[in-house]
N, CA, C and O of each residue as an XYZ file, in Angstrom:
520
protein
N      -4.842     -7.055    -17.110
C      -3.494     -7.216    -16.578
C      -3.324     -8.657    -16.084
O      -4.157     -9.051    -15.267
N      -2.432     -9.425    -16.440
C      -2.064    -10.650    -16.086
C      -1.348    -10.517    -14.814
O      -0.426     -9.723    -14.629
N      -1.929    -11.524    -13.745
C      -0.956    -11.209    -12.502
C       0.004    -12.147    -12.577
O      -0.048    -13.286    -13.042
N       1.225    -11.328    -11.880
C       2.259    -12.038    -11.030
C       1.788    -13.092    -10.400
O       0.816    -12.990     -9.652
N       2.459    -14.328    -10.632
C       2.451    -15.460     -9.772
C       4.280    -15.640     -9.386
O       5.052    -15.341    -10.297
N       4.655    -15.948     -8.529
C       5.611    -16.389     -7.893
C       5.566    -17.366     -6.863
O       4.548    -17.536     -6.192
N       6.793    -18.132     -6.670
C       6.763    -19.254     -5.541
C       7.253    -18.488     -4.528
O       8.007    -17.544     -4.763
N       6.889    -18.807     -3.350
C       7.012    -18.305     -2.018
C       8.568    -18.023     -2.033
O       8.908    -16.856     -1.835
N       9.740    -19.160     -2.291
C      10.687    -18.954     -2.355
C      11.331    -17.649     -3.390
O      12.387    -17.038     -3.224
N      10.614    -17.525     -4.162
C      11.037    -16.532     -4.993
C      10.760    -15.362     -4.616
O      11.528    -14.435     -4.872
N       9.597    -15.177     -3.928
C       9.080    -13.883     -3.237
C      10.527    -13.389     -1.859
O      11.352    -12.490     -2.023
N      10.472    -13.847     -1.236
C      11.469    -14.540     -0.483
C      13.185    -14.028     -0.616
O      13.966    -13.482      0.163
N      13.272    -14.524     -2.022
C      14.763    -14.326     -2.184
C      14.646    -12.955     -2.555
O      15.659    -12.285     -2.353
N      13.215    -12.108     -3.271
C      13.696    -10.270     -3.772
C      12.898     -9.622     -2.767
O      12.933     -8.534     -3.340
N      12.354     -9.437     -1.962
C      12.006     -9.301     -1.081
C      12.931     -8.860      0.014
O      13.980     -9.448     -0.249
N      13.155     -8.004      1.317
C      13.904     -7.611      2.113
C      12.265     -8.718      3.181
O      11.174     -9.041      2.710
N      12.949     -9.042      4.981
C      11.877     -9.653      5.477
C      10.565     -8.798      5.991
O       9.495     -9.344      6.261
N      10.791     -7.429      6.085
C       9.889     -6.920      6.559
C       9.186     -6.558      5.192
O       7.970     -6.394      5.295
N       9.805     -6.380      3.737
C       8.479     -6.569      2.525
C       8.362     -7.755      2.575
O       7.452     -7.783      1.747
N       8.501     -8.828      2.843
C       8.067    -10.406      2.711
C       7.139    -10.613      3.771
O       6.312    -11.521      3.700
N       7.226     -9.664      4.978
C       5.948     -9.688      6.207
C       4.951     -9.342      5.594
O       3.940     -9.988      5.320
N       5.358     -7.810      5.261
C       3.921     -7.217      4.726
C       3.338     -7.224      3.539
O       2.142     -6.950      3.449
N       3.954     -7.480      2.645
C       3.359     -7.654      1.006
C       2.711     -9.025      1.015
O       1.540     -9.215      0.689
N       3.894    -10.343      1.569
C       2.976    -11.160      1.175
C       2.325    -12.504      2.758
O       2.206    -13.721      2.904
N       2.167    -11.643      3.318
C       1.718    -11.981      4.752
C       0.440    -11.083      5.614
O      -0.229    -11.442      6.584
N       0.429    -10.525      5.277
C      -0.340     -9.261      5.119
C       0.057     -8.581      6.585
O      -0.766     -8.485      7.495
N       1.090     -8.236      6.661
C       1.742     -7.733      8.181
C       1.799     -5.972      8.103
O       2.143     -5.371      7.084
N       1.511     -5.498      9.012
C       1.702     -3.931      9.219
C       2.821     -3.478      9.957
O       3.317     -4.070     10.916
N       3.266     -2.218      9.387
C       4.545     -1.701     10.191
C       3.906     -1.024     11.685
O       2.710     -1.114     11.960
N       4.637     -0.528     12.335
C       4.420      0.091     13.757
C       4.014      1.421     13.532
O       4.763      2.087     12.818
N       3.016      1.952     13.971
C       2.946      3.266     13.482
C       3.709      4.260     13.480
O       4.529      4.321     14.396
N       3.683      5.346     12.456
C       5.198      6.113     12.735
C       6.437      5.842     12.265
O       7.446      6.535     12.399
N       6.352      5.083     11.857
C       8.080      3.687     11.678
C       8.209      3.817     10.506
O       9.362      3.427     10.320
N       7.899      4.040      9.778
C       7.889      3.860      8.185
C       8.484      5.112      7.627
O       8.420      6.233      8.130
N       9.311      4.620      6.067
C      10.126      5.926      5.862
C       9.389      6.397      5.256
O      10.032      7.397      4.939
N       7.923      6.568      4.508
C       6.926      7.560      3.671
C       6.310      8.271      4.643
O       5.950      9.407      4.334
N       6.078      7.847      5.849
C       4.856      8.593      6.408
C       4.581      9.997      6.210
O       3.483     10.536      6.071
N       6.068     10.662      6.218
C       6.436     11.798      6.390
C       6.593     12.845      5.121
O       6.549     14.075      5.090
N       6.851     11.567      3.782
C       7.510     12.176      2.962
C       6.659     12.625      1.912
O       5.677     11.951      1.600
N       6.966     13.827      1.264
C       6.036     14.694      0.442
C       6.646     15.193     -0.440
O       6.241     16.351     -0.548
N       7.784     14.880     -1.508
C       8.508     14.797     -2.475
C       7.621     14.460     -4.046
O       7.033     13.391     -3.878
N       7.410     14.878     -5.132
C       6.722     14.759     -6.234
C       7.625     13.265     -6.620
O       8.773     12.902     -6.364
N       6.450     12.623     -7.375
C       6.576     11.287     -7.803
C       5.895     10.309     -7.350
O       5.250     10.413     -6.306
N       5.943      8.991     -8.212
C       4.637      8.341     -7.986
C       5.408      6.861     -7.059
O       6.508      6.308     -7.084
N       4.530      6.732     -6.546
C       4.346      5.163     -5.231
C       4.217      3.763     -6.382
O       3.234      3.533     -7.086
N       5.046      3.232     -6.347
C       4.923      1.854     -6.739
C       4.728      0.560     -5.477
O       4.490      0.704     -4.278
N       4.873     -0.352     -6.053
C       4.589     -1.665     -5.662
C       5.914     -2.263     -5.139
O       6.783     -2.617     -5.936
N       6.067     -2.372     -3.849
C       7.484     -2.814     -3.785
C       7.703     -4.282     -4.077
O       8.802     -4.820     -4.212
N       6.582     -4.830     -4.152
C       7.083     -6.199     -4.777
C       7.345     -6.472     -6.753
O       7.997     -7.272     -7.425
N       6.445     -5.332     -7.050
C       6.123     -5.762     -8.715
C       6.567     -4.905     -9.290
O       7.081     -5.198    -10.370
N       6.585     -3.037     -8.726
C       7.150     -1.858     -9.310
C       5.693     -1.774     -9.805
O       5.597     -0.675    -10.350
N       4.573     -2.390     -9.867
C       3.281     -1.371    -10.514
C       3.205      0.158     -9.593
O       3.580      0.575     -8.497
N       2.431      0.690    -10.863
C       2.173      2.107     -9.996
C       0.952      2.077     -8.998
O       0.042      2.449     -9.739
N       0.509      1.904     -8.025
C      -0.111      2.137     -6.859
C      -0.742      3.447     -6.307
O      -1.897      3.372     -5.889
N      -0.002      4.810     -6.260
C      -0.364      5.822     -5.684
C       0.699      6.847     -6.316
O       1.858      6.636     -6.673
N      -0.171      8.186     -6.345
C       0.250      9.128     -6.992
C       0.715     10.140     -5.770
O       0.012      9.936     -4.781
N       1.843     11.322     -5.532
C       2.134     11.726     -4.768
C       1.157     13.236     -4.508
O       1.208     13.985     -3.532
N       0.331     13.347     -5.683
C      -0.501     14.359     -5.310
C      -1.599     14.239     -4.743
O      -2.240     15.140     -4.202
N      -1.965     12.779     -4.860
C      -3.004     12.418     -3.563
C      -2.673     11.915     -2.317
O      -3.412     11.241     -1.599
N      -1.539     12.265     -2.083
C      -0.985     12.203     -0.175
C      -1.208     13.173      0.485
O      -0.935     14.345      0.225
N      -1.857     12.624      1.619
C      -2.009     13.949      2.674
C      -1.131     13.091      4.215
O      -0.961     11.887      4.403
N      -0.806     14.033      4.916
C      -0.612     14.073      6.182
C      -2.180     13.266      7.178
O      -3.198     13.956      7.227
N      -2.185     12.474      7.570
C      -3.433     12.080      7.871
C      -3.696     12.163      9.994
O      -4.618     12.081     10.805
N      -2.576     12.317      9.983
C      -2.026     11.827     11.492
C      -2.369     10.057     11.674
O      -2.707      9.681     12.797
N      -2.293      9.286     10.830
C      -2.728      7.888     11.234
C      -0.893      7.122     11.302
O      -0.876      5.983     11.768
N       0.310      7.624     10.933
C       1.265      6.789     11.332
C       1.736      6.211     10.329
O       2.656      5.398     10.423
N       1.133      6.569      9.127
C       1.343      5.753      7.954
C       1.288      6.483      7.140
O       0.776      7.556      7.460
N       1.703      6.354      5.863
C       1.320      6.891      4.413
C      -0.397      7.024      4.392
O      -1.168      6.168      4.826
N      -0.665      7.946      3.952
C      -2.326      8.142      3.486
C      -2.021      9.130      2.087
O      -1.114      9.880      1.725
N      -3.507      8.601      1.468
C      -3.696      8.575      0.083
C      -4.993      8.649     -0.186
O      -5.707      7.646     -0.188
N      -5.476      9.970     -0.467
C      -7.084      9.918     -0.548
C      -7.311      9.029     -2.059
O      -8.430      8.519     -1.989
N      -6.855      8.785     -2.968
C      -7.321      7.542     -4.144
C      -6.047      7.040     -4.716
O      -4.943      7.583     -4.658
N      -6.404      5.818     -5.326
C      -5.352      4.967     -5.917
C      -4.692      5.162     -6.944
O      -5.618      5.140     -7.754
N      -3.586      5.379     -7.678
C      -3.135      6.002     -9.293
C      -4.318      6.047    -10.266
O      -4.669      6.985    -10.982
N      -4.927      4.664    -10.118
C      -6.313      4.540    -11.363
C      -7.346      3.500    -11.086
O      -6.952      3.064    -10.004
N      -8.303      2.905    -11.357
C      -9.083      2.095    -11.157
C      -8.704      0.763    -11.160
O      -9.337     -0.139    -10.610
N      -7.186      0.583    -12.070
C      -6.731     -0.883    -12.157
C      -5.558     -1.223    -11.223
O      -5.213     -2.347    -10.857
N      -5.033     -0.086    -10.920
C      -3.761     -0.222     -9.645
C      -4.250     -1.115     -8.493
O      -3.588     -2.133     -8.294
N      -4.958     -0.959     -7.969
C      -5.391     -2.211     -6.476
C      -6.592     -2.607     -6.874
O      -7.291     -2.044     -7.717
N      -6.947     -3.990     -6.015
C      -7.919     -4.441     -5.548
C      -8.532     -4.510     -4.123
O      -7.707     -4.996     -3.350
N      -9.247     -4.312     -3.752
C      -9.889     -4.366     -2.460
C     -10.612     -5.601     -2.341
O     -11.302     -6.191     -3.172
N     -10.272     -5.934     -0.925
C     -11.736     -7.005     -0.113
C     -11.841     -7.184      1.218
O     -10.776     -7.136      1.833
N     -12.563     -7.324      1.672
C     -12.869     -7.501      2.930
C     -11.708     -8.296      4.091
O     -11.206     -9.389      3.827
N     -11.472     -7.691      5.111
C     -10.695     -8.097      5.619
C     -11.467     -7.953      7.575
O     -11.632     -6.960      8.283
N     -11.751     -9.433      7.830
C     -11.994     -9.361      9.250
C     -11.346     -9.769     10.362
O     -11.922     -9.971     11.431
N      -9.679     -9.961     10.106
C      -8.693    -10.432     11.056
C      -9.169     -9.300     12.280
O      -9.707     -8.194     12.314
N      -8.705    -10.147     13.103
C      -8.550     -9.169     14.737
C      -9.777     -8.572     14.954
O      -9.794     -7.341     14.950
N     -10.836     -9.189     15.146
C     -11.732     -9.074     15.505
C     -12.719     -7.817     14.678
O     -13.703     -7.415     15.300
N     -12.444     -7.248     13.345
C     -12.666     -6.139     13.143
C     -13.094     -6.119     11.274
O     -12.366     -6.658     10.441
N     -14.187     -5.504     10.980
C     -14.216     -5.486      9.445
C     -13.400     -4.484      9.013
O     -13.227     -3.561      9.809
N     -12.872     -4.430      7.991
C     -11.902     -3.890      7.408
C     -12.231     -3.942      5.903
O     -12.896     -4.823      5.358
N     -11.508     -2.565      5.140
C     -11.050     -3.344      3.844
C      -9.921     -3.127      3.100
O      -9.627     -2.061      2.560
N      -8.970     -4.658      3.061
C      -7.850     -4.012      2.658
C      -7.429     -3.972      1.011
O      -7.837     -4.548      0.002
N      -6.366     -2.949      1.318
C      -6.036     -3.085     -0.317
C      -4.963     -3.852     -0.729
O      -4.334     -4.403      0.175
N      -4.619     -4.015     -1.791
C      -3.630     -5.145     -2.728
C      -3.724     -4.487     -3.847
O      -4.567     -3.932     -4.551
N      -1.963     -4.844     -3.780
C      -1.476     -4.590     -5.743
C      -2.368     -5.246     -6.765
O      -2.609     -6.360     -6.301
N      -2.884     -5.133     -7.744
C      -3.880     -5.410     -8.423
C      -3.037     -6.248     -9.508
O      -3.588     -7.126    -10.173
N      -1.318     -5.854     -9.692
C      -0.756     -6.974    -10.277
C       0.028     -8.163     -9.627
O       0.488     -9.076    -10.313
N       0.114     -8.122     -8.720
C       1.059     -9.192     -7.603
C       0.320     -9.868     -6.129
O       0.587    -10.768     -5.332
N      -0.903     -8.698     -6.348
C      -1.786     -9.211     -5.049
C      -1.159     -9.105     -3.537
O      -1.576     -9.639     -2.509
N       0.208     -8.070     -3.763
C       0.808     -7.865     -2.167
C      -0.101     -7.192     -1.550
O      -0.982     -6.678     -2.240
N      -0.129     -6.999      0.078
C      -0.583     -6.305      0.407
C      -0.434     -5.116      0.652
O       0.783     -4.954      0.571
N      -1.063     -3.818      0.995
C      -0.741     -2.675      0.679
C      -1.220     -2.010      1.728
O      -0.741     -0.917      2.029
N      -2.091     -2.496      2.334
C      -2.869     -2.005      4.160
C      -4.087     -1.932      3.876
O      -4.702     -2.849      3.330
N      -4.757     -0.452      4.327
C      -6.659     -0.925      4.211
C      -7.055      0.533      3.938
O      -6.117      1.305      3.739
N      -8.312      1.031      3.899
C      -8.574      1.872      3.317
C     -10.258      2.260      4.029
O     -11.147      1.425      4.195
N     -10.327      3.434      4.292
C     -11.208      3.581      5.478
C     -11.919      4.842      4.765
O     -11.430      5.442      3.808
N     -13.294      5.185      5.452
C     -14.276      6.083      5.144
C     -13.972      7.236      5.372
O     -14.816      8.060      5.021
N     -12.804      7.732      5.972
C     -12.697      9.359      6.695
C     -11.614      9.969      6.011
O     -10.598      9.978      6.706
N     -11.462     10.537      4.774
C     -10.518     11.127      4.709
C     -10.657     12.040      3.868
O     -11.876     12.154      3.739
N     -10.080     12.872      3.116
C     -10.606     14.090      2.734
C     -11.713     13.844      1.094
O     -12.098     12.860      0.462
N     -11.865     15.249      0.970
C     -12.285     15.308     -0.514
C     -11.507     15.315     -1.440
O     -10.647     16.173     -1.237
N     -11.376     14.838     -2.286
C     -13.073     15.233     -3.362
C     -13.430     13.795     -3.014
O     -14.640     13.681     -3.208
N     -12.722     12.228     -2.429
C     -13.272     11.166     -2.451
C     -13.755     10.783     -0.851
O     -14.875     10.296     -0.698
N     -12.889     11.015      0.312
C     -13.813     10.805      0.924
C     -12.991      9.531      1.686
O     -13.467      9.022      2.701
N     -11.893      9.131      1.184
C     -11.309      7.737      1.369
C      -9.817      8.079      2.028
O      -9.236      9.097      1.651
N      -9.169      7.140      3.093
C      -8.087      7.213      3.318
C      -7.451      5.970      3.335
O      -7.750      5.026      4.066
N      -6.380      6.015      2.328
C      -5.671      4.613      1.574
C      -4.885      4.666      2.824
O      -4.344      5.769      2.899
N      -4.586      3.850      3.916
C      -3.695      3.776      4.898
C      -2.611      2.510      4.287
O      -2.905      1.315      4.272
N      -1.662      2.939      3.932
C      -0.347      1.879      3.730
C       1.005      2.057      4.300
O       1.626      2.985      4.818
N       1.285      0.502      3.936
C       2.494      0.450      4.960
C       3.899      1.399      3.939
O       3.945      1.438      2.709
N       4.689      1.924      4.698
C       5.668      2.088      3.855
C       6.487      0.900      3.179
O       6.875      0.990      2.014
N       6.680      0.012      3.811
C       7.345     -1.127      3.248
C       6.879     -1.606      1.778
O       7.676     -1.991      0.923
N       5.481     -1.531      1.599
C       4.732     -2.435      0.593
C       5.094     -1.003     -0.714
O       4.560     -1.146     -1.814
N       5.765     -0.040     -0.536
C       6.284      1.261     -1.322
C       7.346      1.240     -1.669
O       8.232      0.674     -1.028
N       7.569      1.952     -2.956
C       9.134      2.371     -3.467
C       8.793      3.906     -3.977
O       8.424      4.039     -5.144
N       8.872      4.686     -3.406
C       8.889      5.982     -4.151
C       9.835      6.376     -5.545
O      11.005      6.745     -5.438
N       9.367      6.283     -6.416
C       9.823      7.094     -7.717
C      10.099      8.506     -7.610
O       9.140      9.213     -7.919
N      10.959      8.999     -7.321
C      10.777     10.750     -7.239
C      11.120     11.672     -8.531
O      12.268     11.738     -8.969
N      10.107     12.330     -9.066
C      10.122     13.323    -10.397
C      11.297     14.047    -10.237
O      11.620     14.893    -11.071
């Protein structure tokens, strides 16, 4: 997959400011605040900056963390992960694998069959609904 490159300004002008915080700033919403946290409607999670597919709606669970959770990613090529040690803390976050926005982080506790909880912002989302 060839990535998206864009100039800041361009990000900027399609972008709303709170996806321009968090996609390409790597900023988080407030917990709770977000219009997915809640939502459990069939259809798949894109990329709000690129429209790639990101997350599938049958791997959302209710997590109580404030955010969208997602025990795995649509497929192996949808995000990238890396290490993230802002704020005093290791982390690892995820990113669109075609635009490189950010997407939040992804932690050891969450259910089976993987074991993983994709914590993302709603902003860095566009729900597709089936």
């Amino acid at each position: 997959m060839t990535k998206i490159e864009k100039t800041d300004a361009d990000w900027r002008a399609e972008l709303t400011p709170e996806q321009y915080r968090i996609l390409r700033e790597k900023g988080t919403e407030a917990p709770f605040s977000g219009e997915y946290d809640h939502t459990f409607e069939p259809g798949t999670y894109v990329c709000a900056g690129c429209g790639t597919t990101v997350f599938e709606s049958e791997t959302k669970y209710d997590s109580g963390c404030g955010w969208p959770a997602f025990y795995a990613p649509a497929g192996e090529d949808a995000i990238d992960e890396e290490t993230d040690v802002t704020f005093g803390m290791v982390r690892t976050e995820v990113m669109c694998a075609n635009c490189g926005g950010h997407l939040g982080h992804v932690f050891p506790d969450g259910p089976r069959p993987t074991g993983q909880r994709y914590c993302i912002n709603s902003a860095a989302l566009k729900l597709e609904e089936r």
